[in-house]
C-alpha positions as CSV (number, residue, x, y, z in Angstrom):
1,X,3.5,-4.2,30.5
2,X,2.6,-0.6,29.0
3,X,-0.9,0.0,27.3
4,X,-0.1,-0.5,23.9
5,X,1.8,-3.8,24.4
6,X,-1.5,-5.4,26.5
7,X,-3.9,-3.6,23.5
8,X,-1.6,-5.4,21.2
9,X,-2.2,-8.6,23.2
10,X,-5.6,-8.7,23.0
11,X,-5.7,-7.9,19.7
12,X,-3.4,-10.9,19.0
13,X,-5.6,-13.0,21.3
14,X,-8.7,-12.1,19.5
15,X,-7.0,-12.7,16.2
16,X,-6.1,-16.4,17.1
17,X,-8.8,-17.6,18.2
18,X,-10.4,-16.8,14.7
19,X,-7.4,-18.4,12.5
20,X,-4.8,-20.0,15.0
21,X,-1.0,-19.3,14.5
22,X,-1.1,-15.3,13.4
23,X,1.3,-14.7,10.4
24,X,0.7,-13.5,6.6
25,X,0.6,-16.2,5.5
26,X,-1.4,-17.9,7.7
27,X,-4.0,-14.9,7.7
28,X,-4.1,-15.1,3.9
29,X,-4.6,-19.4,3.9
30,X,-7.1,-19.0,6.3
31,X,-9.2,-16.5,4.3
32,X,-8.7,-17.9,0.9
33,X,-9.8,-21.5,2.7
34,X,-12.6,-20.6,3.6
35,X,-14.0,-18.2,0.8
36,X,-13.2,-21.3,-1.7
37,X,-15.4,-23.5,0.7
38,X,-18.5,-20.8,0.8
39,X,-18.3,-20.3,4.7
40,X,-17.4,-16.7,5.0
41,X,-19.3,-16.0,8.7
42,X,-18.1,-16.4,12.1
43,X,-18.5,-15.4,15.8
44,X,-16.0,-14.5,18.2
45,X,-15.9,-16.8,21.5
46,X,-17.7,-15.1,24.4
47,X,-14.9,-14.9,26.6
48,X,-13.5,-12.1,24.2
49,X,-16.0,-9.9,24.3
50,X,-14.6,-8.0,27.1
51,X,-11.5,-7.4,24.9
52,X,-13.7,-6.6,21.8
53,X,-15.5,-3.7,24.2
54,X,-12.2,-2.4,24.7
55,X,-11.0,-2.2,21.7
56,X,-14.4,-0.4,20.1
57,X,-13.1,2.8,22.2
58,X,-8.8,3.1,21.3
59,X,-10.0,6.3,18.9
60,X,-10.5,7.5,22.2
61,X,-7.0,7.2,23.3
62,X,-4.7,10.2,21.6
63,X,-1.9,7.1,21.7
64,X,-3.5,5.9,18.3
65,X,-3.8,7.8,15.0
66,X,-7.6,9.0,14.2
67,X,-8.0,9.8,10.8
68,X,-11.8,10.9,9.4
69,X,-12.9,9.4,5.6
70,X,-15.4,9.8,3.8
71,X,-16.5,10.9,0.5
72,X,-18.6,14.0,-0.7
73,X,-21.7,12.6,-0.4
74,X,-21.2,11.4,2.7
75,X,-21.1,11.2,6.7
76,X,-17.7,11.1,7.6
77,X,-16.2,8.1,9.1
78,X,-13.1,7.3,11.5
79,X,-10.7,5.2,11.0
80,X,-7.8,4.6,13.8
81,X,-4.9,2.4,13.0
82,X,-4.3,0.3,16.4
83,X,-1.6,-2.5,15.7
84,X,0.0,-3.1,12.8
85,X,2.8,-6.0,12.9
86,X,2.1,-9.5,11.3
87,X,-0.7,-8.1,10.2
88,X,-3.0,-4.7,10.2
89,X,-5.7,-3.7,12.7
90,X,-7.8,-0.4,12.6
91,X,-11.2,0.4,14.2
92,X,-13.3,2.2,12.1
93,X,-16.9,3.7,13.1
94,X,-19.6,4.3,11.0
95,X,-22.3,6.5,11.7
96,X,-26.0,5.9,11.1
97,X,-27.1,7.9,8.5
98,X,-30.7,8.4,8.2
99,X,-30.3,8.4,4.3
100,X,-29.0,5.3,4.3
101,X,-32.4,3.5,4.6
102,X,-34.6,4.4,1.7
103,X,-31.8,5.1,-1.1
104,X,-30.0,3.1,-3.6
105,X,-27.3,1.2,-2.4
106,X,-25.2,3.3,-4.9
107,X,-26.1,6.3,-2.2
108,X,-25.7,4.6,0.9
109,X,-22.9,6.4,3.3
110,X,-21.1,2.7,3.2
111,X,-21.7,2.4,-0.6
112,X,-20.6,-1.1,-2.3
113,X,-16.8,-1.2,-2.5
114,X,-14.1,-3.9,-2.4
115,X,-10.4,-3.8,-1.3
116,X,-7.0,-4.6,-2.5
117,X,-6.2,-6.8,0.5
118,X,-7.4,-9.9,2.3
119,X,-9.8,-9.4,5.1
120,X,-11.0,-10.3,8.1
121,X,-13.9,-7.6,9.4
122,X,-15.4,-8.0,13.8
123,X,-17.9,-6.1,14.6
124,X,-17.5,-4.3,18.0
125,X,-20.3,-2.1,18.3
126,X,-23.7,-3.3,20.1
127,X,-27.3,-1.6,18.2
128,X,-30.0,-1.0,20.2
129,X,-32.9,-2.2,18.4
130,X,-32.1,-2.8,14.6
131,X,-29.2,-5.0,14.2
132,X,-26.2,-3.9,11.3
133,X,-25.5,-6.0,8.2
134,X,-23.2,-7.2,6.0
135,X,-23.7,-7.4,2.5
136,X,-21.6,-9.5,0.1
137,X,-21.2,-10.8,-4.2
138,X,-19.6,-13.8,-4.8
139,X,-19.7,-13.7,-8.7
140,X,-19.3,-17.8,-8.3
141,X,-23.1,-18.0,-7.9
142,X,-23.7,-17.9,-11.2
143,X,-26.8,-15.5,-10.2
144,X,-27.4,-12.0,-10.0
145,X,-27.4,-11.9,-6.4
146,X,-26.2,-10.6,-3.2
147,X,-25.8,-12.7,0.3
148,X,-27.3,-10.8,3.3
149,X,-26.8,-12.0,6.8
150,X,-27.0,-10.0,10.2
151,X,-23.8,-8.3,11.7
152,X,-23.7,-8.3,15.3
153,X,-21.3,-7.1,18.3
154,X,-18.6,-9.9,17.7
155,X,-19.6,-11.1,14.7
156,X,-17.0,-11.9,11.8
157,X,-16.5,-12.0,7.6
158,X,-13.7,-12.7,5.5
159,X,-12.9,-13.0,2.5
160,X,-10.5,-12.3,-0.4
161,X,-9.1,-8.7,-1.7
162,X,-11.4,-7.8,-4.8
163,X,-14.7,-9.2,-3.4
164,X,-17.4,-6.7,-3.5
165,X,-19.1,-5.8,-0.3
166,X,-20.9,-3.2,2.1
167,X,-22.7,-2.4,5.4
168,X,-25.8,-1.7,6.5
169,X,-25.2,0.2,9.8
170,X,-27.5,-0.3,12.8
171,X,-29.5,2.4,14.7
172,X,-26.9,3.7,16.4
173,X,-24.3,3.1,13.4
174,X,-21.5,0.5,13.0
175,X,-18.0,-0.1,14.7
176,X,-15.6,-3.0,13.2
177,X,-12.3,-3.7,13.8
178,X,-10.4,-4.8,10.2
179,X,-7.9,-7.4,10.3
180,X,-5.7,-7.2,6.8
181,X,-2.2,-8.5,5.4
182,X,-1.1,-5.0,5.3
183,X,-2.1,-1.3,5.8
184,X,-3.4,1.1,3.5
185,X,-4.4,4.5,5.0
186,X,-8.4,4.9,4.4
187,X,-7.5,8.5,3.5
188,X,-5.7,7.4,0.1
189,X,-6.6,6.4,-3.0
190,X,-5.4,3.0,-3.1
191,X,-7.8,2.2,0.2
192,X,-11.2,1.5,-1.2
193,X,-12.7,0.9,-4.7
194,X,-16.3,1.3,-5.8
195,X,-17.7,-2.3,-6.4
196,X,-17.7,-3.8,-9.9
197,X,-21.0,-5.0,-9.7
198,X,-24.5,-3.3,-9.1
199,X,-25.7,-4.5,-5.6
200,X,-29.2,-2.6,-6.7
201,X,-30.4,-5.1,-9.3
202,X,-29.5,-8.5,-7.1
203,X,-31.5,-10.6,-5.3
204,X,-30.6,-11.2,-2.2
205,X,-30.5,-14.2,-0.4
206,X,-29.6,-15.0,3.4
207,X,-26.4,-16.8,4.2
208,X,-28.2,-20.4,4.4
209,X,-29.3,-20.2,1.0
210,X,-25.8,-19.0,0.1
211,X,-23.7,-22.3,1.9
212,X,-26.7,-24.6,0.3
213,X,-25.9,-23.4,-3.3
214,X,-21.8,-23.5,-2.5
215,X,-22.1,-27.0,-1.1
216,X,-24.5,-27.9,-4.4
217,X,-21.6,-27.2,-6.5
């Protein structure tokens, strides 16, 4: 078997575990399922991790495109396109910007953004001593608020194209490798969109609070 094709087979490995039989459609059911339900947050099974450490260094193989993105204001990130079949995979590492701690969120080197296709995001970098995290809006809440949960090495999120989201990196940045029905190159306008809704004047509440109010309605 040549590199690529085992890569590929861990990939597909880690993939279903998370959502069972991999196909578009079944990537897009699984993700809209469990949005509608409120239960957005996952971990990948231990006896992955191994694959998800390999994975977190492929922009260091010249077999797989590395593209840098980024926008004025900020710290340039990588993104590096590493299967792309049934579905879309890409590695992207962010760094950690010192910046990013004390600003508006509307600053932040990952500002608030949403997509225009279904996701499913792992993290596969390890922080030393301050863990990353992921921020989401789920305009169903009825609130003015933002959930906030910790985003670990092999943690997962989904959820639909359109949602609003961002990142808070770790101390030594953040690494994740996106799962999505198709491919847009991050270097293109159609990849990312700034987010609809102002992540600065939310409260924000953990993921508990958030599965309480979803389960409430």
């Amino acid at each position: 078997m040549n590199p690529i094709s085992s890569i590929h087979n861990e990939i597909e490995k880690i993939v279903r575990s998370i959502v069972g039989d991999i196909s578009k459609d079944r990537l897009r059911d699984f993700i809209h399922q469990h949005w509608d339900k409120g239960e957005f947050f996952f971990n990948v099974d231990e006896s992955l991790h191994s694959s998800i450490e390999l994975i977190n260094t492929l922009d260091q193989d010249k077999q797989f495109e590395t593209v840098p993105f980024y926008s004025p204001h900020q710290v340039p990130s990588t993104s590096t396109l590493v299967y792309e079949k049934e579905f879309a995979a890409r590695l992207v590492h962010d760094s950690a910007d010192e910046k990013s701690k004390y600003m508006k969120f509307s600053e932040y080197n990952i500002e608030p953004h949403y997509h225009e296709v279904d996701s499913i995001i792992i993290a596969t970098s390890k922080c030393q001593s301050r863990s990353a995290e992921f921020m989401i809006h789920d305009s169903r809440l009825g609130s003015d608020a933002v959930v906030r949960i910790p985003f670990d090495f092999g943690s997962v999120v989904c959820f639909p194209r359109g949602v609003n989201h961002t990142f808070i990196p770790s101390d030594i940045g953040l690494s994740t490798l996106g799962i999505t029905d198709r491919y847009i190159r991050p270097d293109t306008n159609g990849f990312s969109h700034p987010a609809t809704y102002n992540f600065d004047d939310a409260v924000v509440m953990s993921y508990r609070d958030y599965q309480n109010l979803m389960q409430a309605k």
